[in-house]
LOFIMI-634225 format. One record per residue (C-alpha): residue in one letter; chain; x, y, z. Coordinates in nm, 2 decimals, decimal comma, m for minus. Example, Ala and Ser with C-alpha at 12.3 -4.5 7.8 and 13.67 -1.06 7.14 Angstrom:
<pts>
 resn chain      u      v      w
    a     A   1,23  m0,45   0,78
    s     A   1,37  m0,11   0,71
</pts>
This chain:
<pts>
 resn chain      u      v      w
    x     A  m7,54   0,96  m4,26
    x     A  m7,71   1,11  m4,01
    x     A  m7,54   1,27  m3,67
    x     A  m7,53   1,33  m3,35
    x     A  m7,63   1,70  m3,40
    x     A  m7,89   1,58  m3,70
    x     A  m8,07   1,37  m3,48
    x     A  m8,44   1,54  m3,32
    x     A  m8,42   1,56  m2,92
    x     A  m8,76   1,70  m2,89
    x     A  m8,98   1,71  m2,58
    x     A  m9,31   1,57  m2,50
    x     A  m9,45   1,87  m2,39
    x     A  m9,30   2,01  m2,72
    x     A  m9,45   1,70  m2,90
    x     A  m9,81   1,72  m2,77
    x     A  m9,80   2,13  m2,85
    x     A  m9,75   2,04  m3,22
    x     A  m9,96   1,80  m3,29
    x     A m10,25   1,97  m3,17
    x     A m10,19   2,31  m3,30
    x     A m10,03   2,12  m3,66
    x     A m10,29   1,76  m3,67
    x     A m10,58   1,87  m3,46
    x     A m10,50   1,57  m3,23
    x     A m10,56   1,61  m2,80
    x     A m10,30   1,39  m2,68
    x     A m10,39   1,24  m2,34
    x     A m10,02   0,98  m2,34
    x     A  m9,75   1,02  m2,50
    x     A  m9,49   0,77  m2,52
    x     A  m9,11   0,77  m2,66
    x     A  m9,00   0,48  m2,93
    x     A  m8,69   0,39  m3,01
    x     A  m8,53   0,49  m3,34
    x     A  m8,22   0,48  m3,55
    x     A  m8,16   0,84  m3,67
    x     A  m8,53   1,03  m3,63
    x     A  m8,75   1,02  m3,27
    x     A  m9,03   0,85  m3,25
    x     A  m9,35   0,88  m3,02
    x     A  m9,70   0,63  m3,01
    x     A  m9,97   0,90  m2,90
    x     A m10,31   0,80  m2,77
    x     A m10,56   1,02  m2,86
    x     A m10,90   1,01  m2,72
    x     A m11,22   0,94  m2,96
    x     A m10,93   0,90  m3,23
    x     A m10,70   0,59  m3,12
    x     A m10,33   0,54  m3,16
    x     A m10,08   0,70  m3,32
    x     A  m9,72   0,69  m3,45
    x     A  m9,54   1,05  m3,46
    x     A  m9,22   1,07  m3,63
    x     A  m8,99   1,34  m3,61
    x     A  m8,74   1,31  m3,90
    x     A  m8,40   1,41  m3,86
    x     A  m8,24   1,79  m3,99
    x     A  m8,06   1,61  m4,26
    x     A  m8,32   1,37  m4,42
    x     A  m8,57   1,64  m4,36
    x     A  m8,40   1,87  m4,62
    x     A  m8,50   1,56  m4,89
    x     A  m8,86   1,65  m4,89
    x     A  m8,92   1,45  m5,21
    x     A  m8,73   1,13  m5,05
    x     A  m9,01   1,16  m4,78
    x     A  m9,28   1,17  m5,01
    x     A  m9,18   0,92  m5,19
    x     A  m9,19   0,71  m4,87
    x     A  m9,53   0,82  m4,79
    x     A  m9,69   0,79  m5,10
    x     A  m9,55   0,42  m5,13
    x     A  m9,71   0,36  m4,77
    x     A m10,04   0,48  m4,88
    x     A m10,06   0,29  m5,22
    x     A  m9,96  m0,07  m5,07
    x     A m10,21  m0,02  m4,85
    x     A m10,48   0,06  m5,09
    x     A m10,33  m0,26  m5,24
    x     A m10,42  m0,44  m4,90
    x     A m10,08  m0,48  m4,77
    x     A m10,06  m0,37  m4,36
    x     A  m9,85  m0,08  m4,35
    x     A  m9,87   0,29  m4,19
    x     A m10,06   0,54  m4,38
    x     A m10,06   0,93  m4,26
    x     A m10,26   1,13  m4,11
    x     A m10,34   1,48  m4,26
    x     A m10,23   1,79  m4,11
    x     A m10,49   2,05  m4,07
    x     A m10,41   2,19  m4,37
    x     A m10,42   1,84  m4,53
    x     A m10,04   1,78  m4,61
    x     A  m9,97   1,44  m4,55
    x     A  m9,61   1,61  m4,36
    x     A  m9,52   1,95  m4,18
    x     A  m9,20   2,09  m4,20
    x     A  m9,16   2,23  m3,84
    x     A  m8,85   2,52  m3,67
    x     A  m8,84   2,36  m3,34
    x     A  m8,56   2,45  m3,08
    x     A  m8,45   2,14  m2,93
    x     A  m8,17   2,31  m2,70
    x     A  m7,95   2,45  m2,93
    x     A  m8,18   2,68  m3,16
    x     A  m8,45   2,60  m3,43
    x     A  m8,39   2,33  m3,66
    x     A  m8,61   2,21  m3,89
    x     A  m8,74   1,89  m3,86
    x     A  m9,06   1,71  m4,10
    x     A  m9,30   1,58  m3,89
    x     A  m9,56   1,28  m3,99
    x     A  m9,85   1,10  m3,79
    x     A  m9,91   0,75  m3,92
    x     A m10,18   0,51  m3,82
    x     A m10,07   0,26  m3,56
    x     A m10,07  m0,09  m3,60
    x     A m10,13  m0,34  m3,38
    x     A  m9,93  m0,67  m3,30
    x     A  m9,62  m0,74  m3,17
    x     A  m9,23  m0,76  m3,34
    x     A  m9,09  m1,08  m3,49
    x     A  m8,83  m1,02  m3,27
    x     A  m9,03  m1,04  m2,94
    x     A  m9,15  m1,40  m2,98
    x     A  m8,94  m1,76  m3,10
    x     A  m8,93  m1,75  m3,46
    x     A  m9,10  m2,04  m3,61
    x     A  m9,07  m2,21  m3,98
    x     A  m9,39  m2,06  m4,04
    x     A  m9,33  m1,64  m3,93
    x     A  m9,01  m1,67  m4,10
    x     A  m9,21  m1,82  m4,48
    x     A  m9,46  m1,56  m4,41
    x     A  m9,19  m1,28  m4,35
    x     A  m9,01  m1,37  m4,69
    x     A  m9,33  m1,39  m4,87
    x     A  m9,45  m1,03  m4,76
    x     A  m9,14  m0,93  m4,85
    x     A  m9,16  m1,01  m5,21
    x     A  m9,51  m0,92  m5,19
    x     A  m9,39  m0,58  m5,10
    x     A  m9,16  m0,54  m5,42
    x     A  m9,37  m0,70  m5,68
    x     A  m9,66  m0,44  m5,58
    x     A  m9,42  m0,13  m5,59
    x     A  m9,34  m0,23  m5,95
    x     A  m9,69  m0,09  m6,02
    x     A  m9,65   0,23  m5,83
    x     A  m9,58   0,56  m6,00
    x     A  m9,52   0,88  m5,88
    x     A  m9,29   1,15  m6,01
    x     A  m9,14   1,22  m5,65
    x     A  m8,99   0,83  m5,70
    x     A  m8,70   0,95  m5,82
    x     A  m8,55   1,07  m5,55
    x     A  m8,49   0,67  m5,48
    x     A  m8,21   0,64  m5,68
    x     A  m7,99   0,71  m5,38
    x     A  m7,67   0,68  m5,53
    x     A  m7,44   0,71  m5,18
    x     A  m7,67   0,60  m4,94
    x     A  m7,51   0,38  m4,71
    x     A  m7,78   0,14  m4,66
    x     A  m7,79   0,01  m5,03
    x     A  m7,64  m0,29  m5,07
    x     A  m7,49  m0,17  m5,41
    x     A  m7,30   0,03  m5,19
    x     A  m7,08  m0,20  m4,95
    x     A  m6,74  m0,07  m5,06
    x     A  m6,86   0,28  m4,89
    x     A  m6,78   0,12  m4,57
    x     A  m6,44   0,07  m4,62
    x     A  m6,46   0,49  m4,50
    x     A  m6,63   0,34  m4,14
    x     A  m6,41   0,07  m4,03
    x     A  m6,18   0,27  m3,83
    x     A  m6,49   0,20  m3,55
    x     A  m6,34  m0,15  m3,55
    x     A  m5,99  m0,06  m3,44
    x     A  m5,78  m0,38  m3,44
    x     A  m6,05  m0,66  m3,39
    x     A  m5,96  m0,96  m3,58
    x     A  m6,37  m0,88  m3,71
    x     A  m6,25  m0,62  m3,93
    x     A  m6,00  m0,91  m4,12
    x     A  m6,35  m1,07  m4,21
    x     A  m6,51  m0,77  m4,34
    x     A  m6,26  m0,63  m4,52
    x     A  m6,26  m0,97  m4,71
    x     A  m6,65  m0,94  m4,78
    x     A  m6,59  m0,63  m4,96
    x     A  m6,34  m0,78  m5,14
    x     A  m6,55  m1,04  m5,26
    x     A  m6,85  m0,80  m5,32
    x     A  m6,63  m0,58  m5,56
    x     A  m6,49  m0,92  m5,74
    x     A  m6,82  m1,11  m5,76
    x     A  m7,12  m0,87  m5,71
    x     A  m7,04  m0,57  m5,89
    x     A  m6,98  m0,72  m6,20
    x     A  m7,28  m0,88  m6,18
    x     A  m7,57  m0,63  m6,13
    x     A  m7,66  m0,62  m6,47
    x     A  m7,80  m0,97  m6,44
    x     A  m8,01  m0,91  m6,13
    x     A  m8,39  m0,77  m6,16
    x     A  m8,50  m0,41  m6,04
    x     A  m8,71  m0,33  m5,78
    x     A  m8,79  m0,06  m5,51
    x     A  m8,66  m0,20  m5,21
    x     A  m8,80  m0,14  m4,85
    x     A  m8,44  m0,20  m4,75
    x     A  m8,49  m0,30  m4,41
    x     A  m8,74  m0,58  m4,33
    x     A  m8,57  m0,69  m3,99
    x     A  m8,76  m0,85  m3,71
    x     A  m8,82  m0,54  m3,51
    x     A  m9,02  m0,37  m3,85
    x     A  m9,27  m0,64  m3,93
    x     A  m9,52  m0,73  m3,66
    x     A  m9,69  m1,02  m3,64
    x     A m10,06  m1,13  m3,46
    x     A m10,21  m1,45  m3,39
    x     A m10,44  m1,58  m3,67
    x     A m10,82  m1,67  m3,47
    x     A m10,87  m1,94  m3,60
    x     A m10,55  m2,10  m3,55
    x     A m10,37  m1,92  m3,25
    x     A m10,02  m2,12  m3,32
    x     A m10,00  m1,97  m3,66
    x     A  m9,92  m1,63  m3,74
    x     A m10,04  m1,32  m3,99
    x     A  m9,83  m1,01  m4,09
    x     A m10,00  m0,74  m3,93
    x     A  m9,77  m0,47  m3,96
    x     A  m9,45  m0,36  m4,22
    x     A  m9,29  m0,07  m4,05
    x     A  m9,02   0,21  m4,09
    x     A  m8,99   0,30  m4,50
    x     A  m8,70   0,50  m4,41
    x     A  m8,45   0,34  m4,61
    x     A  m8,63   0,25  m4,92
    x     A  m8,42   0,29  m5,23
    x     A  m8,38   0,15  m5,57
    x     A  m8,21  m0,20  m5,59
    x     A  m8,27  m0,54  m5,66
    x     A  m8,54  m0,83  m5,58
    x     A  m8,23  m1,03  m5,43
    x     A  m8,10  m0,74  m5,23
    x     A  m8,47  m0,78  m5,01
    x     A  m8,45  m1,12  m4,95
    x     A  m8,09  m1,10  m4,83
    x     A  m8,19  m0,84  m4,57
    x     A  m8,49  m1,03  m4,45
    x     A  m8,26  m1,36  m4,39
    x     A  m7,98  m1,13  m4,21
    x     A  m8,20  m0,99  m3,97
    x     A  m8,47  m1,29  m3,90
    x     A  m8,09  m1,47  m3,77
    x     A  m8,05  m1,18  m3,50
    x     A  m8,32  m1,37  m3,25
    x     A  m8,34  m1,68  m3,40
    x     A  m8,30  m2,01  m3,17
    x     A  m8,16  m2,20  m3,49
    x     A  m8,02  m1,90  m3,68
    x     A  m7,83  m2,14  m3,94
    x     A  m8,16  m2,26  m4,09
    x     A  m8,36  m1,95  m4,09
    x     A  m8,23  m1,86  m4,45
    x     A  m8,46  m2,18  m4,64
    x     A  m8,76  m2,06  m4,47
    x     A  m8,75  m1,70  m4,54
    x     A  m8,64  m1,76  m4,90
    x     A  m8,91  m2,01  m4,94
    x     A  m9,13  m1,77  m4,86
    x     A  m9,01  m1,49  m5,04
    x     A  m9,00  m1,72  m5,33
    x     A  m9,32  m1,87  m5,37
    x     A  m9,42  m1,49  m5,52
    x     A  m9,05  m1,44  m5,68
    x     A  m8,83  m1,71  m5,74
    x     A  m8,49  m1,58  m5,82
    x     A  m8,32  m1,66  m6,08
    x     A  m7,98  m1,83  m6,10
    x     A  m7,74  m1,53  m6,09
    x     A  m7,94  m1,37  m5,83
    x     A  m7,91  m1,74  m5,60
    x     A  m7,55  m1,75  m5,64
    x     A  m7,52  m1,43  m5,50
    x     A  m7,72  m1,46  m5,20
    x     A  m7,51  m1,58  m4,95
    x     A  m7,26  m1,34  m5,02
    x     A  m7,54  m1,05  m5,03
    x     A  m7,64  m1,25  m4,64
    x     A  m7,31  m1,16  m4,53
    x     A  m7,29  m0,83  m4,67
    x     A  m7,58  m0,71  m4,51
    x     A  m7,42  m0,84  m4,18
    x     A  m7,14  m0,64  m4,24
    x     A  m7,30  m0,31  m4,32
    x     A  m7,54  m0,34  m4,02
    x     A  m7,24  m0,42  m3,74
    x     A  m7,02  m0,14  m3,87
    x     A  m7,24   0,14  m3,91
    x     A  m7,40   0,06  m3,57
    x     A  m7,05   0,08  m3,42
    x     A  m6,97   0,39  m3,61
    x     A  m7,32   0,53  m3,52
    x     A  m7,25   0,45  m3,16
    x     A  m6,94   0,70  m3,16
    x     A  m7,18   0,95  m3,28
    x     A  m7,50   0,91  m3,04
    x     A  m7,33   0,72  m2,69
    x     A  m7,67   0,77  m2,56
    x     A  m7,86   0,53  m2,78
    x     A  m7,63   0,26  m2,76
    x     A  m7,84   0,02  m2,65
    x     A  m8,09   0,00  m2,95
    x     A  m7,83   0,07  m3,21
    x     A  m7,63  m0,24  m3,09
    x     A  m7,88  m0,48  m3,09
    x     A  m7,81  m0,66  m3,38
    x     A  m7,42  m0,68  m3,23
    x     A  m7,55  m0,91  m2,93
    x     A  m7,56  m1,18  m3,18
    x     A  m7,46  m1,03  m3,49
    x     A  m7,12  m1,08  m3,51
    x     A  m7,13  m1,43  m3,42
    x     A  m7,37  m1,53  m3,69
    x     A  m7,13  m1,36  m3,95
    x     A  m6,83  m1,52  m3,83
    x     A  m7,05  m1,87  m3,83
    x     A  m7,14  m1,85  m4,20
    x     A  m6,80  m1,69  m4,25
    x     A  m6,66  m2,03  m4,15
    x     A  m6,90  m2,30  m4,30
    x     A  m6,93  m2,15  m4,63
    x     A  m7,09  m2,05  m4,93
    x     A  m7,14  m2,46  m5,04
    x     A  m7,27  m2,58  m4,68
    x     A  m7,48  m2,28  m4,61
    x     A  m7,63  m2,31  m4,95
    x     A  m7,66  m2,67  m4,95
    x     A  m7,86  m2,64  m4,61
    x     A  m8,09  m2,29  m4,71
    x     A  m8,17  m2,46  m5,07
    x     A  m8,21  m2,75  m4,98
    x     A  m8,51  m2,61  m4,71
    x     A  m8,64  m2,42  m4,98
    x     A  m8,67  m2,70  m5,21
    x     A  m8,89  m2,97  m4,98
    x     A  m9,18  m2,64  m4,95
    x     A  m9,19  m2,62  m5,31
    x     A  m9,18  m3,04  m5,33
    x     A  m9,46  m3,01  m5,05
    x     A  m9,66  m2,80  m5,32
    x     A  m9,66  m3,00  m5,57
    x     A  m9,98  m3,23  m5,60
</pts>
């Protein structure tokens, strides 16, 4: 994964330079974001509005087909009227630059995007309610089912066999639990990737393909008021394709229920909504249920130990890459301890009274 080294450290004033000598764009404010592996800005830019810059890291910048294959899956769900960032052209019109910029330690080179901004506010910033979490699991499966009719021959270049972010791929972080130490944690993960060799694995062949985004947490979907009803909510936004890969329709939903926990007042019952939600467009099948919880906790685990080993490599950004530790671990060790039967019991169970309430 990305390091210390890998990740961009570039100045505004160096920011600003490029984008109007490389996009054309005046920036009058420009304003840092924070971000996993790559730096972000949001750029205001007078007579042309807002602005996301991202500044990709030196190792995922050498994959330019990866990051076209993120793009051009941004800019077909929204032609297919789904809310997500679409790029702005350079002045050459490439929908990316690949820039040599010195960022203290001589030129690197580092792909550079400007997407559209969107407006609203994260899931994360505001109590989660029955209804933002339904509508979080359905645009999540709304998500998948329209990338099964996208094609593009840079695509390929998702089948990311070692990525660490693909579920598939949970024994891979037996290599990272060293940034446990000698927690009694690491007992509890070590016995999740047990289980996922034993009782996932096996099973893959049974579960249904997809393009997954990968990482529909509660700080990448933003949310707005709808007008005429200012106590529900719309998806306004699905952010940061960064970590879309091959995988499977059950991988998605596991993702969304890990992450919409992280904030959640009632963290326990979140998993009914979302998968309500995200199945009133998919409904898994049976293999792909049995599975979840397990999938829940694996998610979990990947998440709190590469954010612990990810703190070892960039001390200074701590604070955002822990955030799903405040509460993280708790929540694992929670489900850990009721079980597969209870939690099950209590997320099907919700599931099951929307799809009762739909019937006429």
């Amino acid at each position: 994964m990305p390091s210390e080294v890998s990740k961009p450290y570039i100045s505004e004033t160096q920011t600003s330079e490029l984008l109007e000598r490389v996009f054309g764009l005046a920036v009058s404010r420009l304003s840092p974001l924070p971000s996993y592996d790559d730096q972000n800005f949001h750029a205001v830019v007078p007579g042309r509005g807002e602005f996301l810059v991202k500044v990709t890291n030196t190792e995922d910048s050498c994959n330019a087909e990866l990051l076209e294959a993120q793009t051009r899956s941004m800019m077909y769900l929204q032609e297919q009227g789904l809310p997500v960032p679409t790029p702005l052209l350079t002045r050459d019109g490439d929908i990316m630059s690949l820039q040599s910029i010195d960022c203290g330690s001589g030129d690197c080179k580092y792909m550079v995007r400007v997407l559209t901004y969107l407006p609203g506010i994260p899931i994360a910033k505001i109590p989660s309610s029955p209804q933002i979490l339904y509508e979080a699991g359905r645009s999540a499966a709304t998500l998948d089912k329209v990338l099964q009719g996208f094609e593009h021959p840079s695509l390929q270049s998702l089948h990311r066999e070692n990525f660490i972010w693909n579920l598939s791929n949970i024994p891979l972080l037996e290599s990272y639990l060293d940034a446990l130490g000698q927690e009694p944690t690491s007992k509890v993960v070590k016995e999740v990737i047990q289980q996922f060799r034993d009782k996932i694995q096996p099973n893959l062949g049974v579960f249904r393909k997809c393009i997954n985004h990968g990482d529909f947490n509660d700080h990448n979907i933003l949310i707005e008021a709808e007008a005429r009803s200012p106590q529900r909510y719309r998806i306004s936004g699905i952010l940061d394709f960064g970590d879309m890969s091959y995988g499977y329709y059950v991988f998605e939903v596991a993702i969304c229920i890990m992450y919409m926990m992280i904030e959640s007042e009632e963290p326990l019952s979140v998993g009914g909504h979302v998968l309500a939600g995200y199945e009133s467009v998919i409904p898994l099948n049976p293999e792909e249920r049995d599975a979840l919880f397990l999938l829940v906790l694996a998610r979990f685990c990947q998440s709190l130990v590469m954010a612990r080993h990810s703190v070892t490599l960039q001390p200074t950004n701590a604070e955002y890459l822990m955030i799903t530790a405040r509460t993280g671990w708790k929540h694992l060790l929670r489900l850990w301890e009721m079980g597969r039967e209870a939690v099950e019991q209590l997320w099907f169970g919700t599931a099951s009274s929307y799809q009762a309430a739909e019937r006429p």
